[in-house]
N, CA and C of each residue as an Amber inpcrd file, in Angstrom:
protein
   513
 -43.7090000 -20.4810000 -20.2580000 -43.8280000 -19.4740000 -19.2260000
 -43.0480000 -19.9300000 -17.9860000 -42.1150000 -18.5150000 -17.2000000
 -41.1820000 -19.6320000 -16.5080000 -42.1750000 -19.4450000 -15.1930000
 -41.7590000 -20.0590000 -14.5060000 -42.5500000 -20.2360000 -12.8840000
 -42.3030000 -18.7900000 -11.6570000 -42.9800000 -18.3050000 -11.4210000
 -42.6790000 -17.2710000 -10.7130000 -43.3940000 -17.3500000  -9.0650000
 -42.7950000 -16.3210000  -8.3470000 -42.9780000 -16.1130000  -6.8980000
 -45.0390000 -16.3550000  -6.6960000 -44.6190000 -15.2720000  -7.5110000
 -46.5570000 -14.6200000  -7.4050000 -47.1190000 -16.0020000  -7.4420000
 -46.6370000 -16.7680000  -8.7100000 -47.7200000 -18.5320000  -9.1700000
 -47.6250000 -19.0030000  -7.7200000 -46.3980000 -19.4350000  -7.4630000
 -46.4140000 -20.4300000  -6.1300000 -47.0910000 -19.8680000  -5.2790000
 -46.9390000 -18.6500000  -4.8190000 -47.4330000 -18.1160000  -3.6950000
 -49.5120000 -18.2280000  -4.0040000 -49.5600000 -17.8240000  -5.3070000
 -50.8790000 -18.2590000  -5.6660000 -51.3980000 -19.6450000  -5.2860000
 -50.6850000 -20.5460000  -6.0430000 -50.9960000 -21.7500000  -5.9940000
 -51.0360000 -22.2930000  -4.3020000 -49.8330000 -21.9720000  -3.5890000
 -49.9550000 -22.5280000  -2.2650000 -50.6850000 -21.9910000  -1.3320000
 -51.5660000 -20.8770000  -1.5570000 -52.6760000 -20.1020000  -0.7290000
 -53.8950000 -20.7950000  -1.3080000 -54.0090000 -20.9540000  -2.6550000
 -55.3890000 -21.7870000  -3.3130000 -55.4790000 -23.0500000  -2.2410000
 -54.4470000 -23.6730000  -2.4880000 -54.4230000 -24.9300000  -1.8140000
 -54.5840000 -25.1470000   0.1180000 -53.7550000 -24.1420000   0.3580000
 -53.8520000 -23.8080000   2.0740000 -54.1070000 -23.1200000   2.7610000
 -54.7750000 -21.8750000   2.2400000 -55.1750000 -21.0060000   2.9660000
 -54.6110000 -20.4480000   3.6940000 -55.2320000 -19.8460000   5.1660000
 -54.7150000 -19.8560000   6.0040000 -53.6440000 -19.9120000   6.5970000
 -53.3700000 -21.2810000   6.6930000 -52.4360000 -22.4450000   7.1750000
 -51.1220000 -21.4540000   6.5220000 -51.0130000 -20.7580000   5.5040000
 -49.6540000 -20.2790000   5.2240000 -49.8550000 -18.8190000   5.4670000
 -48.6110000 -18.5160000   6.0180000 -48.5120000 -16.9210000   6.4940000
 -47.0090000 -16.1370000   5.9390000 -47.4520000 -15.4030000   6.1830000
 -45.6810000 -14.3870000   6.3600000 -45.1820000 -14.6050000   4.6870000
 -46.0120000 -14.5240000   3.8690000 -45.1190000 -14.5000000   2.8350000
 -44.4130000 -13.3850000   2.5740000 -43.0570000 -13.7260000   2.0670000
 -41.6680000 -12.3350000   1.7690000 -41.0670000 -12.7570000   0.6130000
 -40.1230000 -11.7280000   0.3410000 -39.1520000 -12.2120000  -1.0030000
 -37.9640000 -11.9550000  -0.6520000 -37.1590000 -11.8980000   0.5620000
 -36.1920000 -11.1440000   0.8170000 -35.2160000 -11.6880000  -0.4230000
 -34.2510000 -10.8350000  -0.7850000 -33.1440000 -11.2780000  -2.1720000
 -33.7350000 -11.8130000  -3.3410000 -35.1230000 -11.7460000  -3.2430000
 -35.8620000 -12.3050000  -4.1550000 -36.2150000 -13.7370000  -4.2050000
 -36.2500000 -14.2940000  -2.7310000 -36.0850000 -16.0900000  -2.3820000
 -37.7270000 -16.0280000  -1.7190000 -38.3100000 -16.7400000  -2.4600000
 -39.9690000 -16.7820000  -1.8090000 -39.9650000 -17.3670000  -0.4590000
 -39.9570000 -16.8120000   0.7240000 -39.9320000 -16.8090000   2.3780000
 -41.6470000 -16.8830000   2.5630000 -41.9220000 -18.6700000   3.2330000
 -43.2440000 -18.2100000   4.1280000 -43.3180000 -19.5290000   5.0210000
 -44.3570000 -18.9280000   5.8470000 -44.1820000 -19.7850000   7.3970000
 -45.4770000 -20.8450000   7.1880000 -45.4400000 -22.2900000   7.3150000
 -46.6190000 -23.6550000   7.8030000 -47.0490000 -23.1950000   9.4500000
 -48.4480000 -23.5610000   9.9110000 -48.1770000 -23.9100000  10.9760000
 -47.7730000 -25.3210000  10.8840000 -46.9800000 -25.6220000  12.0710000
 -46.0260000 -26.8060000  12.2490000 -47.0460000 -28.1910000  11.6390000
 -47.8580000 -28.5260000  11.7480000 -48.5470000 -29.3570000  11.3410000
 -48.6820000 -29.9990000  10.2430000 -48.8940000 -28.6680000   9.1110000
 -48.6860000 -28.2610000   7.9180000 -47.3310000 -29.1760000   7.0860000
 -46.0980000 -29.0570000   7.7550000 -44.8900000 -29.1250000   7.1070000
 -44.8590000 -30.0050000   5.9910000 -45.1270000 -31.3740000   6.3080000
 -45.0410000 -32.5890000   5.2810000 -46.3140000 -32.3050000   4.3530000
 -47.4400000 -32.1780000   4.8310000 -48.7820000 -31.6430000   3.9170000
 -48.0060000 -30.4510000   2.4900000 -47.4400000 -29.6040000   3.1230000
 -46.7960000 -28.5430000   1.8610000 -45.7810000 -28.6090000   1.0560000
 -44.7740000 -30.0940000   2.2530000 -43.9620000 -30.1690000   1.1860000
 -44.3600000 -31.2100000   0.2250000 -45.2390000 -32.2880000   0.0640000
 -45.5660000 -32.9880000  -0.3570000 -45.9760000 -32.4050000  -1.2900000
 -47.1540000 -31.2320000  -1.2450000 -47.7420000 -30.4360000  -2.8360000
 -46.8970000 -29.8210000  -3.1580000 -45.8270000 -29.5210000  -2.9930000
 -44.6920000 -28.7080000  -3.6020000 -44.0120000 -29.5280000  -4.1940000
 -43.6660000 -30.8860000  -3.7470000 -42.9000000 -32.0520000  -4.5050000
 -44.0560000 -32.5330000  -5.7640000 -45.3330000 -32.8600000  -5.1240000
 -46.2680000 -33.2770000  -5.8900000 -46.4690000 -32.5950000  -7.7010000
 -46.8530000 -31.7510000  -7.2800000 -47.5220000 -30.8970000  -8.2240000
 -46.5950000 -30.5570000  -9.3380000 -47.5930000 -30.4570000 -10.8470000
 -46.7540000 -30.8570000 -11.8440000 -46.6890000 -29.3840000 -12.5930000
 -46.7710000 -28.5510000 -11.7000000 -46.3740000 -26.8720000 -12.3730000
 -45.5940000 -26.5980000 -10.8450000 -45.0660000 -26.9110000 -10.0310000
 -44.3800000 -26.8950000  -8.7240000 -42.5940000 -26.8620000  -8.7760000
 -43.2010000 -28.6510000  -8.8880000 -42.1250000 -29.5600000  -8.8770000
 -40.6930000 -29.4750000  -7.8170000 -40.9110000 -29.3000000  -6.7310000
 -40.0510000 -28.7420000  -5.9310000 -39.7580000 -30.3250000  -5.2770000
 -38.6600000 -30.5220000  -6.1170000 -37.9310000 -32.0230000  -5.6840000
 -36.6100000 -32.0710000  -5.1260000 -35.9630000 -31.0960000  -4.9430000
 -34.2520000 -31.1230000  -4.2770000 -34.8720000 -30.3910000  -2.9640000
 -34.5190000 -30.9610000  -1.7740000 -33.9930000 -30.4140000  -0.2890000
 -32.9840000 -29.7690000  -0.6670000 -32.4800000 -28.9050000  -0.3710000
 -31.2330000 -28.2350000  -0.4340000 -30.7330000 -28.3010000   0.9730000
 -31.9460000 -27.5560000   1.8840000 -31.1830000 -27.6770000   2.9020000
 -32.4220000 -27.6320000   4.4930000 -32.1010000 -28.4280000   5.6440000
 -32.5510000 -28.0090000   6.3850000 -32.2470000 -27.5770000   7.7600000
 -32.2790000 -26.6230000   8.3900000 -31.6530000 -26.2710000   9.6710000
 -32.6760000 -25.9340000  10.4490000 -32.1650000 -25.0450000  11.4820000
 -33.0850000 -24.1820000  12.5280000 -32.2200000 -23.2670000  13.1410000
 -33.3830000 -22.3590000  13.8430000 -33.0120000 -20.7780000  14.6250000
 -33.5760000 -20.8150000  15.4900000 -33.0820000 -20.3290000  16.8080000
 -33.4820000 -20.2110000  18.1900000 -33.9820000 -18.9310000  18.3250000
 -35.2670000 -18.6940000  18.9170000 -35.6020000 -17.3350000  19.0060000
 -36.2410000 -17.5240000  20.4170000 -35.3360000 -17.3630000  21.2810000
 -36.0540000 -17.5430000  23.0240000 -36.7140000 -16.7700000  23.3810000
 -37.0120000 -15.4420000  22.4900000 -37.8530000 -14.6390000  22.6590000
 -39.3490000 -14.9500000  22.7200000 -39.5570000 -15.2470000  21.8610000
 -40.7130000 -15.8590000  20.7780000 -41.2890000 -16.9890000  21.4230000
 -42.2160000 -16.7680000  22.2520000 -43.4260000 -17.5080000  23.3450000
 -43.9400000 -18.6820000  22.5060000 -43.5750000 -20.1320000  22.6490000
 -44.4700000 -21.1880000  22.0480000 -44.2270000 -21.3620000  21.2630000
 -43.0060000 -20.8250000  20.2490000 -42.7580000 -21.1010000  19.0690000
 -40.7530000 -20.4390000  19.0770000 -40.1030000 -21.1490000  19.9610000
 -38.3950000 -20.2340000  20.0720000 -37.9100000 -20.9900000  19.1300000
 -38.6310000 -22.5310000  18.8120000 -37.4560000 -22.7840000  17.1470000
 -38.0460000 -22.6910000  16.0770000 -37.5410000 -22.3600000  14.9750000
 -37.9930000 -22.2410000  13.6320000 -37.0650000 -23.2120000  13.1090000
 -37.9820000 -24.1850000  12.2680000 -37.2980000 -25.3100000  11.2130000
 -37.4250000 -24.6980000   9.9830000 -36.1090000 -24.5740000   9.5560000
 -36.1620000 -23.8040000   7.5570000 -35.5880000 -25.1530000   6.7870000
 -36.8250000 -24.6870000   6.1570000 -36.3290000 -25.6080000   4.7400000
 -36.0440000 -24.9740000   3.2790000 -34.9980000 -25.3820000   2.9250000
 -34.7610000 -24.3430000   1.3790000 -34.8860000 -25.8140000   0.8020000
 -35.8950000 -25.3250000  -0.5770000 -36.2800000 -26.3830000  -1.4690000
 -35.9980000 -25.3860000  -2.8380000 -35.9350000 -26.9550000  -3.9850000
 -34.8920000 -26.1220000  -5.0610000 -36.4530000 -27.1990000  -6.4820000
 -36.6950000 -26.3320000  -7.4560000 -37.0890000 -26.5410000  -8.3730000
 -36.0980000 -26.2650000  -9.9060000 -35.4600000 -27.7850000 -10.0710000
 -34.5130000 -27.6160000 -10.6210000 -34.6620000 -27.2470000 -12.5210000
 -36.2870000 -27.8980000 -12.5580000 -36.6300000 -27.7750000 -13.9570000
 -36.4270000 -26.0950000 -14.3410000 -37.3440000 -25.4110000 -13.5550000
 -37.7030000 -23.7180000 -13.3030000 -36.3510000 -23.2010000 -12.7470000
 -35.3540000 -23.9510000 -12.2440000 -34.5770000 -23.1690000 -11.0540000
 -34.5720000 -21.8970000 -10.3950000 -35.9510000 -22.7660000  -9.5450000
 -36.3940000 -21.6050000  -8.8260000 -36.3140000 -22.0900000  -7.5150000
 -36.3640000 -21.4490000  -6.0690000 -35.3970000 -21.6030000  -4.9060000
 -36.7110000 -21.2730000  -4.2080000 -37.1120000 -21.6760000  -3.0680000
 -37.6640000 -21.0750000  -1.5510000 -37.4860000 -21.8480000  -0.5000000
 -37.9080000 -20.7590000   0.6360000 -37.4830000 -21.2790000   1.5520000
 -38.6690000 -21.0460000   2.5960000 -39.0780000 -22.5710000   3.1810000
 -40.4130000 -22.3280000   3.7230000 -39.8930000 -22.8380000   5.4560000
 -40.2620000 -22.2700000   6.3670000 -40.4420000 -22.1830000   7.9230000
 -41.6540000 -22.8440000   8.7500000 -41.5700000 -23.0110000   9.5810000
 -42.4310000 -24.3070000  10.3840000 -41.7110000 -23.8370000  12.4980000
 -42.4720000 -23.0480000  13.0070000 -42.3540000 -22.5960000  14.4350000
 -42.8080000 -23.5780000  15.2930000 -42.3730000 -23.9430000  15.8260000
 -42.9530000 -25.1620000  17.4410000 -42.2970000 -24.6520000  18.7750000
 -42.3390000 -24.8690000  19.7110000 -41.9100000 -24.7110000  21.3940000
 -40.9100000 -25.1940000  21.4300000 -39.8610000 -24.8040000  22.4010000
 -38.7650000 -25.4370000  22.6430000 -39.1040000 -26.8930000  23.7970000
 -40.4170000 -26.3290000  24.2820000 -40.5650000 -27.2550000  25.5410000
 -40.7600000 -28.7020000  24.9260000 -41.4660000 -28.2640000  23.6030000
 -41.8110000 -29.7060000  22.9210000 -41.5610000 -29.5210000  21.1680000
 -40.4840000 -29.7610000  20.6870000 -40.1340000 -29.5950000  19.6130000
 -40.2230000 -30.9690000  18.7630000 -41.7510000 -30.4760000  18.2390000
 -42.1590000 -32.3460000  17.7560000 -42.4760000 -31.3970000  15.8840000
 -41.9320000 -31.8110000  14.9800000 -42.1280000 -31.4330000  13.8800000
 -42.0400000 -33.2520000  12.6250000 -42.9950000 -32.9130000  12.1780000
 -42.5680000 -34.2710000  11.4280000 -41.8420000 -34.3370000   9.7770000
 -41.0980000 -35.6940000  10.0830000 -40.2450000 -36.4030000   9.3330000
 -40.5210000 -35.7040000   7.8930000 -39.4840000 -35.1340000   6.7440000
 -39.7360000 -35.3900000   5.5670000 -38.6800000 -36.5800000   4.9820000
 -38.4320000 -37.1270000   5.7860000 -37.6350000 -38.7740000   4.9950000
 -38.2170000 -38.8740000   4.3900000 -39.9830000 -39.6020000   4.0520000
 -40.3000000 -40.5000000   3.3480000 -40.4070000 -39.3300000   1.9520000
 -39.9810000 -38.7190000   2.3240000 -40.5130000 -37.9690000   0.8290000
 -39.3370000 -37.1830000   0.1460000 -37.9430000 -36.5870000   1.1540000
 -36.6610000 -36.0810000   0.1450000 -35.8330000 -37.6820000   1.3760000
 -35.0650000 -38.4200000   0.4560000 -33.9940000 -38.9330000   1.5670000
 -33.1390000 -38.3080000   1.9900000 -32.6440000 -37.4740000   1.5470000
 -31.6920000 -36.3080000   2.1620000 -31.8030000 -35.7380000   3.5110000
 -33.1190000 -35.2860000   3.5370000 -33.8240000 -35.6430000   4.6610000
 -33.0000000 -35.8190000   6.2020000 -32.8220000 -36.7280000   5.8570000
 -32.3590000 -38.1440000   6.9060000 -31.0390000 -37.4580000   7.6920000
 -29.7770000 -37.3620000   7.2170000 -28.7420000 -36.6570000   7.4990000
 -29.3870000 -34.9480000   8.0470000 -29.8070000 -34.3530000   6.8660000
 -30.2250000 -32.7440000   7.7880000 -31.2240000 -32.7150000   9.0100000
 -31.6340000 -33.7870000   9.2640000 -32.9640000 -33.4760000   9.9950000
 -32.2770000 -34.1430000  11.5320000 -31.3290000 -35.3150000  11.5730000
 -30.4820000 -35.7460000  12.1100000 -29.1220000 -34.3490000  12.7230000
 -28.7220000 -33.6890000  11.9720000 -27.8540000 -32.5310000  12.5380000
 -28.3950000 -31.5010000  13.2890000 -29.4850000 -31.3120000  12.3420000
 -30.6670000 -30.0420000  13.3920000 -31.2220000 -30.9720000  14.7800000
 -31.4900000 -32.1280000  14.7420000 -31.7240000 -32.9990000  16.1500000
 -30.3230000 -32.8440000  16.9410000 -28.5670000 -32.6470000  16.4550000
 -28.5370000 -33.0230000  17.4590000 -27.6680000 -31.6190000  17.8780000
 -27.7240000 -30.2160000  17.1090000 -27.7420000 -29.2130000  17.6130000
 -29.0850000 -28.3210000  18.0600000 -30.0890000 -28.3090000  17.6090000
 -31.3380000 -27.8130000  18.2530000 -31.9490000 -28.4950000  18.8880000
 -32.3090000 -30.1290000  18.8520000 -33.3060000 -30.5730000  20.1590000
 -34.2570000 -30.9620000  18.9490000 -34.4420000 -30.4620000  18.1700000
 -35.8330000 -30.6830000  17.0790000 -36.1720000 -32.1650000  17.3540000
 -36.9760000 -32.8250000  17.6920000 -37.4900000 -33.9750000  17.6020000
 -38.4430000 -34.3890000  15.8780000 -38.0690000 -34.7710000  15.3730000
 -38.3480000 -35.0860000  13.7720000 -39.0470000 -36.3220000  13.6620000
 -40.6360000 -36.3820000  14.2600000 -41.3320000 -37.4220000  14.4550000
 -41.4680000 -38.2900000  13.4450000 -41.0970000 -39.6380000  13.3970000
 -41.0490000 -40.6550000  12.4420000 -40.0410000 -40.9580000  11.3860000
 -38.4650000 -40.0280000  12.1420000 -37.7400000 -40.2470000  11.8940000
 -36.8660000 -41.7260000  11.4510000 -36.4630000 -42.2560000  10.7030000
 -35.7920000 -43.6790000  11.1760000 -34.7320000 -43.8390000  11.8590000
 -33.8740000 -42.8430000  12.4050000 -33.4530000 -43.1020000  13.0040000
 -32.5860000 -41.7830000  13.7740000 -32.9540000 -41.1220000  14.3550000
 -32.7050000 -39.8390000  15.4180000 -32.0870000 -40.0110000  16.3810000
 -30.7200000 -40.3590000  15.8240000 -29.4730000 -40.1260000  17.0670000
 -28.7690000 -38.9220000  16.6760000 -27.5940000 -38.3170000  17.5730000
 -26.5920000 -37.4480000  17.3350000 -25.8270000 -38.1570000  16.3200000
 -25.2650000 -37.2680000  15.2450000 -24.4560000 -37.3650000  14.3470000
 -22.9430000 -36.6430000  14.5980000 -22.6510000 -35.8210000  15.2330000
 -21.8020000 -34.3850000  15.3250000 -21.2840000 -34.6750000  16.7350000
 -21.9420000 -34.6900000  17.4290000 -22.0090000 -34.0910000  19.3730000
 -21.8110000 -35.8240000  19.7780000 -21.4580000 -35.5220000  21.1440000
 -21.3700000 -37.0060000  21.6650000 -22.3000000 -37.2580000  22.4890000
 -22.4270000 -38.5150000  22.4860000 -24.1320000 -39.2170000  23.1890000
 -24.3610000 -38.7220000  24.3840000 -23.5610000 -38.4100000  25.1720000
 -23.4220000 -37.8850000  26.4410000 -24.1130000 -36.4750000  26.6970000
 -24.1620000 -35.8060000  25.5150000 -24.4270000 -34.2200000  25.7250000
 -25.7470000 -34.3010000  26.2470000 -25.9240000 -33.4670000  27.0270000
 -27.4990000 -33.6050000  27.7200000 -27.9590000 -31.9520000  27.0270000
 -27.5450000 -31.6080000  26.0090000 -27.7650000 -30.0310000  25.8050000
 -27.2250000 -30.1470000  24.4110000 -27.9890000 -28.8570000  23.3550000
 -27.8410000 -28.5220000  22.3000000 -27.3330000 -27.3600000  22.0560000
 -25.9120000 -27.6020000  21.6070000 -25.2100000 -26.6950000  21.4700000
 -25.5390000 -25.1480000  21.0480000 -26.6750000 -25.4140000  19.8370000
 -27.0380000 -23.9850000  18.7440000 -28.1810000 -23.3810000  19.4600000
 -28.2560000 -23.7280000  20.8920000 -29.8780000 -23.1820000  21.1980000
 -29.0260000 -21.9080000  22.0010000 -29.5860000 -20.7550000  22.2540000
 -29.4780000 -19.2680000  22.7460000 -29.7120000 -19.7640000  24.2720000
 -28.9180000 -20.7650000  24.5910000 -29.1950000 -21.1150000  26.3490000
 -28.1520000 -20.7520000  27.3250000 -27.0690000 -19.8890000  26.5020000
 -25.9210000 -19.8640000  27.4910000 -25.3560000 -18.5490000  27.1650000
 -24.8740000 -17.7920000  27.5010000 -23.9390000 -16.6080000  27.5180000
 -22.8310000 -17.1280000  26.4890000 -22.6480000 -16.2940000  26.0870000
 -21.1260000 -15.9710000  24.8070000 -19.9980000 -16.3040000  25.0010000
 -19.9500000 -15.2730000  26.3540000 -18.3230000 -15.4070000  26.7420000
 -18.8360000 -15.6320000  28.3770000 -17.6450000 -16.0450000  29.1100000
 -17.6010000 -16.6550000  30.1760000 -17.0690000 -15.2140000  31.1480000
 -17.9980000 -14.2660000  32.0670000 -17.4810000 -12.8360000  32.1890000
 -16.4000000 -13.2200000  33.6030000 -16.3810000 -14.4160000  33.5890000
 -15.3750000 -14.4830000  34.9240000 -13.9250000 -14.7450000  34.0320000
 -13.7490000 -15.2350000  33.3300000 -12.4710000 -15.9960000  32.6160000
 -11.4660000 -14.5750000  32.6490000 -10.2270000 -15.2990000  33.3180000
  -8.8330000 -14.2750000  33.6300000  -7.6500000 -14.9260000  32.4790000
  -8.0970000 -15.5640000  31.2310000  -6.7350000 -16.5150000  31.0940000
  -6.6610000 -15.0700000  29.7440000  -7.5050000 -14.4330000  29.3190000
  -7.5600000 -13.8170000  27.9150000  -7.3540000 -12.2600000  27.9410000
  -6.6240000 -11.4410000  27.4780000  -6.6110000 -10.5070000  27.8870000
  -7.0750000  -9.5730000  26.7630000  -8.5240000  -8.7090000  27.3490000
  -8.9890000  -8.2720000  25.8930000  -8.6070000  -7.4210000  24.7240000
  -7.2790000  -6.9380000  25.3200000  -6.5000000  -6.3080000  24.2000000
  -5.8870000  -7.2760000  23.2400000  -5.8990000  -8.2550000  23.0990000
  -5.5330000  -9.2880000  22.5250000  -6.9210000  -9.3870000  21.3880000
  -8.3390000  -9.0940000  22.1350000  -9.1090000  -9.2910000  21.1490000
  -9.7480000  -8.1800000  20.0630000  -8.8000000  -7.0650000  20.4870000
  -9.2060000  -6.0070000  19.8000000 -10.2600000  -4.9180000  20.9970000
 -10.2170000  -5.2400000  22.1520000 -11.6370000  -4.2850000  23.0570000
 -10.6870000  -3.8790000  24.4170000 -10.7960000  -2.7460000  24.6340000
 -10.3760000  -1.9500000  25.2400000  -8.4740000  -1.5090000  24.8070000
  -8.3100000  -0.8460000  25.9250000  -6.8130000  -0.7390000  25.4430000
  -6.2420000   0.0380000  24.5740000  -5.5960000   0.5820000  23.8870000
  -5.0420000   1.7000000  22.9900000  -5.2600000   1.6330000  21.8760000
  -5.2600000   2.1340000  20.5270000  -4.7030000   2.0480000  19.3800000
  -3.3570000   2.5750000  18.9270000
């Protein structure tokens, strides 16, 4: 029997209750949110568990939502069950003021490098990291590039002329 949305989503509500929300399928990719606390607790039974088996990180990033009171970053993790090859992707919200989410080193090493890039374009602090410097950006940056903290374009700049970019001007 192959492994389906419904099981996991079964299985990881048996197990957490609560604690898991927002389940979706967008494209058919099982989407649901930890509170932040949660993160290593779920991925651990997702790695753990021997009808699960969710052992490849694929990938981890984040999204700035400055909207979104107490919770403007979201940490995504896409995890890959290679036996089943089956795919989801689970979310974890914290504050920008204090973006403390903890480490999954000890448990994917891969880990280490993604959790390191999202530190040094979002700010994510990845508690118990081994080692959380910038990888990308230079030591100097006092600011994270991918966070929604700055305007697009610069509305004073005279060097560009926007018919050049396709906006205003003739056809």
């Amino acid at each position: 029997m192959s492994l389906t949305n419904e099981r996991i989503q079964q299985r990881l509500t048996e197990k957490f209750g609560d604690v898991l929300t927002g389940f979706e399928e967008p494209f058919g990719l099982l989407t649901f949110t930890a509170q932040k606390d949660y993160n290593l607790k779920v991925m651990q039974f997702l790695f753990d568990d021997e009808e699960l088996r969710f052992r490849f990180l694929t990938d981890i990033t984040a999204v700035h939502y400055p909207e979104r009171k107490n919770e403007e970053l979201c940490v995504v993790y896409h995890l890959h069950n290679f036996v089943d090859n089956v795919r989801l992707r689970l979310k974890v919200y914290t504050p920008v003021a204090a973006p403390k989410v903890f480490t999954a080193t000890s448990l994917y090493e891969s880990a280490n490098w993604m959790e390191r890039e999202t530190y040094d374009f979002f700010g994510v602090d990845f508690v118990g990291h081994p080692n959380l410097i910038r990888i990308l950006n230079v030591d100097e940056m006092t600011y994270f590039p991918m966070r929604k903290e700055f305007p697009l374009e610069d509305p004073m700049r005279t060097d560009k002329d926007d018919e050049m970019f396709g906006r205003g001007g003739h056809l």
